[in-house]
N, C-alpha and C positions, 0 to 999 in steps of 0.2 A: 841772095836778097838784093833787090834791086832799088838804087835812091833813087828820088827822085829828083830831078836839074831845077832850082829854082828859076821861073821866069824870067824873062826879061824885065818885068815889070815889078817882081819881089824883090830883083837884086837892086835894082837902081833903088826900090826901099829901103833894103838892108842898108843900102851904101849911107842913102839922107839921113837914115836915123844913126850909124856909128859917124856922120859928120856932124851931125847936133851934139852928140856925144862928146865930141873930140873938143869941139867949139866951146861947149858951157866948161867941161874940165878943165881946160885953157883959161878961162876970165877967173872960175875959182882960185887955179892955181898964181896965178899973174896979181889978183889983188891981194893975196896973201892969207892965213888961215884963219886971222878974226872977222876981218871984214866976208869972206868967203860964207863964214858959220854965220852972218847975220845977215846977209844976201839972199840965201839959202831959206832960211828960217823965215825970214819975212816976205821971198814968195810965195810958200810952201803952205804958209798960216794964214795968206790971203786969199788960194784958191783952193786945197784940198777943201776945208770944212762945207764947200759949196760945192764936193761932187759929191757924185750917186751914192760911190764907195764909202763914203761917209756913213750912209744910214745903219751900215754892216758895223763901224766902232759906235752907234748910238743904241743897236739891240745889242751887242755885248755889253755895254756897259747897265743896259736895266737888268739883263740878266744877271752880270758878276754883282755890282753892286747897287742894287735897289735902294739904298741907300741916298743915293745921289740925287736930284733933284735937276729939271733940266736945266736951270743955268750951269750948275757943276760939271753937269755931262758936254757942253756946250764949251766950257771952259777945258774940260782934259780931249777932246778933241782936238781940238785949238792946239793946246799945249805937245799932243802928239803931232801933228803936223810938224807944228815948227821944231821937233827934233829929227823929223824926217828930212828937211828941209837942212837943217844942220849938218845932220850927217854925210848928206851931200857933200854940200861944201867944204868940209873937212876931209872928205874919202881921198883927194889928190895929195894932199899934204900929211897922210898917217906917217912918211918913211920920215918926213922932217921934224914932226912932235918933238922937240926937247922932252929927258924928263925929270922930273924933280925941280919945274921951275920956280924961280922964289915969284912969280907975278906973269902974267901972260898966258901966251898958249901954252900948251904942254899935259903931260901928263904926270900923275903918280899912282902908287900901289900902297891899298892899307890890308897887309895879312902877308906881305911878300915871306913873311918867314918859311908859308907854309911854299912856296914855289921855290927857293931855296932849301931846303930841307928834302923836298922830293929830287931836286936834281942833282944832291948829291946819293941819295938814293939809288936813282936808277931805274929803270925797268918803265915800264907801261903805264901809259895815265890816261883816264878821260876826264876831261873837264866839261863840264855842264853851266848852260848858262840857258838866257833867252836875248830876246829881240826887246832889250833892254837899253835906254842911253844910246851910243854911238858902242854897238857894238864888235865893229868891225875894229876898235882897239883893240879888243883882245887881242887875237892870235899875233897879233907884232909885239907887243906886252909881252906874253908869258915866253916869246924866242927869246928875248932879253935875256933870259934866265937859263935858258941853253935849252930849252923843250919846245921847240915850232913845233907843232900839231895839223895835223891833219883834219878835213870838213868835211862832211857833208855840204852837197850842194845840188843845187837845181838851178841848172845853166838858163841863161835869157834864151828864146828863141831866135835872137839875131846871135850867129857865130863872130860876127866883126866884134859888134858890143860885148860879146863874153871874151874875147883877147883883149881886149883895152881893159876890163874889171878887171879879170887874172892877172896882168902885168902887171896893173897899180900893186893889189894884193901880193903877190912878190917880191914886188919893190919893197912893201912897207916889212916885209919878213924877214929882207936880206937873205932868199933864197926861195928857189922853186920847193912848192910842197906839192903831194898829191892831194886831188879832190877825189872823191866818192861821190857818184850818183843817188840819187834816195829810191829805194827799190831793194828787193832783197840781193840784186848783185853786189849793187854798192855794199850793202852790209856785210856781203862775204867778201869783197875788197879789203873792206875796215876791218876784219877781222884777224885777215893777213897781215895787215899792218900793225894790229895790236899783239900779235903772237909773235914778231920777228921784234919789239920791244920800242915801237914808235909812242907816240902820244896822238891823240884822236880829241876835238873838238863837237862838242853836238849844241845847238841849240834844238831844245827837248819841247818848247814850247806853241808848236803849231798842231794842228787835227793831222792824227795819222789811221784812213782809214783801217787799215791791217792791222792797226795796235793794238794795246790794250785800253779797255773801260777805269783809266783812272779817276777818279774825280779832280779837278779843278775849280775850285769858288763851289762848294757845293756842292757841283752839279757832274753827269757823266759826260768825260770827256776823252774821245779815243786818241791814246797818246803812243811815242814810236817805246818800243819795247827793246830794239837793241840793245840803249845802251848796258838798262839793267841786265841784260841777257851775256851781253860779254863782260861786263865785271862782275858778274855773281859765277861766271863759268870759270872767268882767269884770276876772281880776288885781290882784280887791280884796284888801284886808290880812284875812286871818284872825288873829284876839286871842284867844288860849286863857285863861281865867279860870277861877276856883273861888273856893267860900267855907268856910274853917276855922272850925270853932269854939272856943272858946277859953274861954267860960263861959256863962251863961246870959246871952240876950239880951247875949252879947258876942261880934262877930264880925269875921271879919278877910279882906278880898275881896286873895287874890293874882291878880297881870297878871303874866301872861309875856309875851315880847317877839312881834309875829307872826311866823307861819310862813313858810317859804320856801319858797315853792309852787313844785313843780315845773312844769320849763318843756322837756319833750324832744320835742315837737313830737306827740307823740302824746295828745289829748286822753283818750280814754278812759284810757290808764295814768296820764296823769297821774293826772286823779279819782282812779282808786284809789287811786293812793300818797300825794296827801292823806286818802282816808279811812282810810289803816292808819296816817299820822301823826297824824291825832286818837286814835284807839282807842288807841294806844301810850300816846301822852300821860296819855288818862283813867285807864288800866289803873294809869298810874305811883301817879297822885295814891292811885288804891282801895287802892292797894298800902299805901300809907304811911298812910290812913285806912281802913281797912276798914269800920268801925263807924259811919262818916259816909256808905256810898251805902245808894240804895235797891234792897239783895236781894229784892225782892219781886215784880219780872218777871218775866216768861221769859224774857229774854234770849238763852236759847240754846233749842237743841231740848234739852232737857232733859227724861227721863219721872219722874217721882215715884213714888216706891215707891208698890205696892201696899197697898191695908189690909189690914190682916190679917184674916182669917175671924175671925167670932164663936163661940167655943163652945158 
């Protein structure tokens, strides 16, 4: 198989955009994690709500919750920007988070029992979460506790840019983990790695065309099937997590107890009925944070209004 040589004219891109990269990292890191998260947040809340991509968190939201009305909708957009914005600026400083602080940045854990309790345990775990808060505390969080986990991931298309993420991400773990590609390679990767008694990471919450038809908010949603496919094969403990925000570059990683993974002798239902126990789950947490996920998927088959003709 033959690659092909990025141009001259792709690399000198590659290079500008991992220099932007290097550069905004650098000011977040330099003014420190508060100011960083409110730098972050309030670029983030003054120009995402005014792109295109936007209209794609404005038809998920009629669809999940019709409910809403559009200032609300207009308000949890808003409110998801500036946590994307956020997370930014906190991304350079995960490996220096204090945690348990009495005031300031930092983090803490409400459920640490149950990540304690597994680690003296042992053996295989997946944790499930979503594109909830500042997620990317997790995996530096739950290494604390002596279980760095391995991810699922879908690399940037600049390779500069994806060495500069991975290293932070390292940094913040205190140690190289593998990633997994999303693809059924990757899955049979992750599955090596769950059979030799690693710990595995999934956020379960994006459209997986190959997956399965779970419902989410009501409605069908093709979600990745893995994960239930390897803990109903291996009977490992699935750890459902999230991460709340609570202020700037201050956050708070809830553990739920694991799941009770069905066991009626029928593999394929089971799978399903733990993947329509994650979704349930996720749906609860969006419910009660709306303005903490990332609306900006497709998550469902969802069509976007049309534009309107020009005059």
């Amino acid at each position: 198989m033959t690659v092909a040589t990025p141009t001259r004219s792709a690399t000198r891109q590659m290079h500008l955009e991992a220099a932007f990269v290097c550069g905004l990292l650098a000011i977040f890191r330099r003014i420190g994690p508060v100011r960083a998260s409110n730098l972050g947040g309030f670029l983030c809340r003054m120009v995402g709500p005014c792109l295109p991509v936007s209209r794609i968190a404005d038809a998920n939201l009629r669809m999940a919750m019709p409910e809403l009305d559009a200032t609300m909708r207009r308000r949890v957009i808003r409110d998801m920007w500036d946590n994307i914005g956020r997370n930014a600026g906190e991304f350079p400083h995960l490996a220096t988070l204090p945690r348990n602080p009495g005031s300031g940045p930092g983090w803490d854990v409400v459920g640490e029992e149950y990540l304690t309790a597994q680690a003296r345990r042992g053996g295989p775990t997946i944790f499930v979460s979503g594109h909830i808060g500042n997620w990317e505390m997790l995996p530096p969080a739950v290494a604390r506790y002596g279980m760095p986990f391995s991810s699922f991931y879908r690399a940037p298309n600049n390779p500069l840019v994806d060495r500069i993420l991975c290293d932070l991400r390292d940094a913040a773990m205190g140690q190289p983990v593998p990633l997994f590609a999303k693809g059924a390679k990757g899955a049979r990767s992750a599955l090596g790695h769950i059979l030799k008694g690693g710990h595995l990471g999934m956020l379960v919450d994006q459209k997986m065309n190959d997956g399965v038809a779970a419902r989410f908010f009501g409605q069908p949603a093709m979600t990745a099937g893995a994960m239930a496919a390897m803990a109903i094969k291996l009977r490992c403990p699935v750890i459902p997590g999230y991460v709340e925000r609570l202020g700037p570059a201050r956050l708070r990683i809830h553990v739920h107890p694991p799941l009770d993974l069905p066991d009626s002798g029928n593999r394929a239902q089971d799978q399903m009925d733990l993947t329509q126990m994650v979704n349930d789950w996720i749906e609860s947490i969006i419910r009660h944070h709306p303005g903490s996920w990332l609306w900006l998927h497709r998550r469902w088959n969802v069509h976007l209004p049309k534009k309107k003709p020009k005059k």
